[in-house]
C-alpha positions, 0 to 999 in steps of 0.5 A: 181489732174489730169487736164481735157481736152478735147477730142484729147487734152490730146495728144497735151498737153503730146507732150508739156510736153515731148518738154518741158523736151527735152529741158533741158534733151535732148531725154533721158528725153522725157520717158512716166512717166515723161511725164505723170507727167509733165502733170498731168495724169496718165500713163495709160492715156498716154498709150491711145495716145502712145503705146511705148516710141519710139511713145512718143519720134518720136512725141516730135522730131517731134515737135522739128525738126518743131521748127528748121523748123520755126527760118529757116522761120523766117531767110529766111523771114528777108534776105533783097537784092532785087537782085534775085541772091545774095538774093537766096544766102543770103537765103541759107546762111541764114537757114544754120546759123539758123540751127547752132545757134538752135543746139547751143542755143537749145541743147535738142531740136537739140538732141532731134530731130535727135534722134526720127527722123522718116523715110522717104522722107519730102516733097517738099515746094514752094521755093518762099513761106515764112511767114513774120509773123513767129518771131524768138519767135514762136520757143519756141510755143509748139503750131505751128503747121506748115506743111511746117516747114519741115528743109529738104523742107526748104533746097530743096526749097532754092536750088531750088531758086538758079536754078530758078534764074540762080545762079547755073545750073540745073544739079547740083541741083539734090541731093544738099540736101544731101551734104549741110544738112549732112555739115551743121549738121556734124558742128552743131554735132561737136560744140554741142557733139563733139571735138569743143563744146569748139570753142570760138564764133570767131573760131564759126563763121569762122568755120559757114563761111568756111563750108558755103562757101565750101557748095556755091563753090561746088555748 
């Protein structure tokens, strides 16, 4: 028998379904039938809010990539020094490892996100701006909703700090983004798809450290 929602929930709850598929089967998963069933609605009624697979599984990556988005909030909200040089450090390094441990502990979903990502620039966040209240649980709330869980924002505006508190010199802010994040993904690819997905967790962690450390000198 087939749930009743109300108007404009029917899409919410057919993302949900498919986050909840990705998670376990990773993008392969997140298919219109499955979906609709997960969710107890006919196919036709899923056809009314995505047109094609591809609409389907951009929107579901969507919501994977902002739940990457929130355990980097909540790392960078729990990072203590008061010192705004070592803090802003202690920040980045702290989004890095988050991204890491999602893409290990959260194999679907890192899949999954990458996978259906759209195209485009993501905008930009304050860097001084974060949530105390967003948890490390909130990750797996298929209900957040969170504008500013952007990875790319959350990266640009902790480099960003970095320049605003004299950690590194302005002219060698512009494109960071791009070396920092294709470093850290390139790892996290390598340890969930690729030759080193079999690291014990001590070579893990040297292996986080070291490219973090890379990331921090060339900058």
């Amino acid at each position: 028998m087939n749930r009743t929602y109300h108007h404009g929930n029917l899409r919410a709850a057919l993302v949900e379904a498919g986050v909840a598929l990705a998670r376990d089967g990773g993008p392969s998963a997140v298919v219109l039938r499955a979906v609709s069933r997960r969710a107890e609605v006919s196919h036709n009624a899923a056809y009314r809010h995505f047109t094609s697979h591809g609409d389907l599984l951009a929107a579901v990556a969507s919501s994977c990539m902002e739940r990457l988005g929130q355990l980097m909030i909540s790392r960078t909200a729990a990072v203590g020094p008061d010192d705004p040089v070592p803090r802003a450090w202690a920040r980045l390094e702290a989004i890095g490892l988050a991204y890491l441990d999602f893409a290990r502990t959260e194999p679907g979903w890192f899949r999954t996100a990458f996978a259906g990502a759209a195209p485009g620039t993501p905008k930009r966040v304050d860097p001084h701006v974060t949530d105390p209240h967003v948890t490390d649980r909130q990750v797996t709330d298929p209900h957040v909703t969170d504008p500013g869980a952007d990875p790319y924002a959350l990266l640009a505006a902790r480099l960003d700090e970095l320049v605003d508190v004299g950690a590194i010199p302005a002219d060698r802010r512009p494109g960071a983004e791009y070396a920092a994040w294709s470093a850290v993904h390139g790892l996290s690819s390598l340890l969930v798809d690729g030759p080193l997905r079999d690291l014990p967790d001590a070579e893990v962690r040297l292996a986080a450290r070291t490219v973090l450390a890379v990331i921090s000198r060339g900058l």
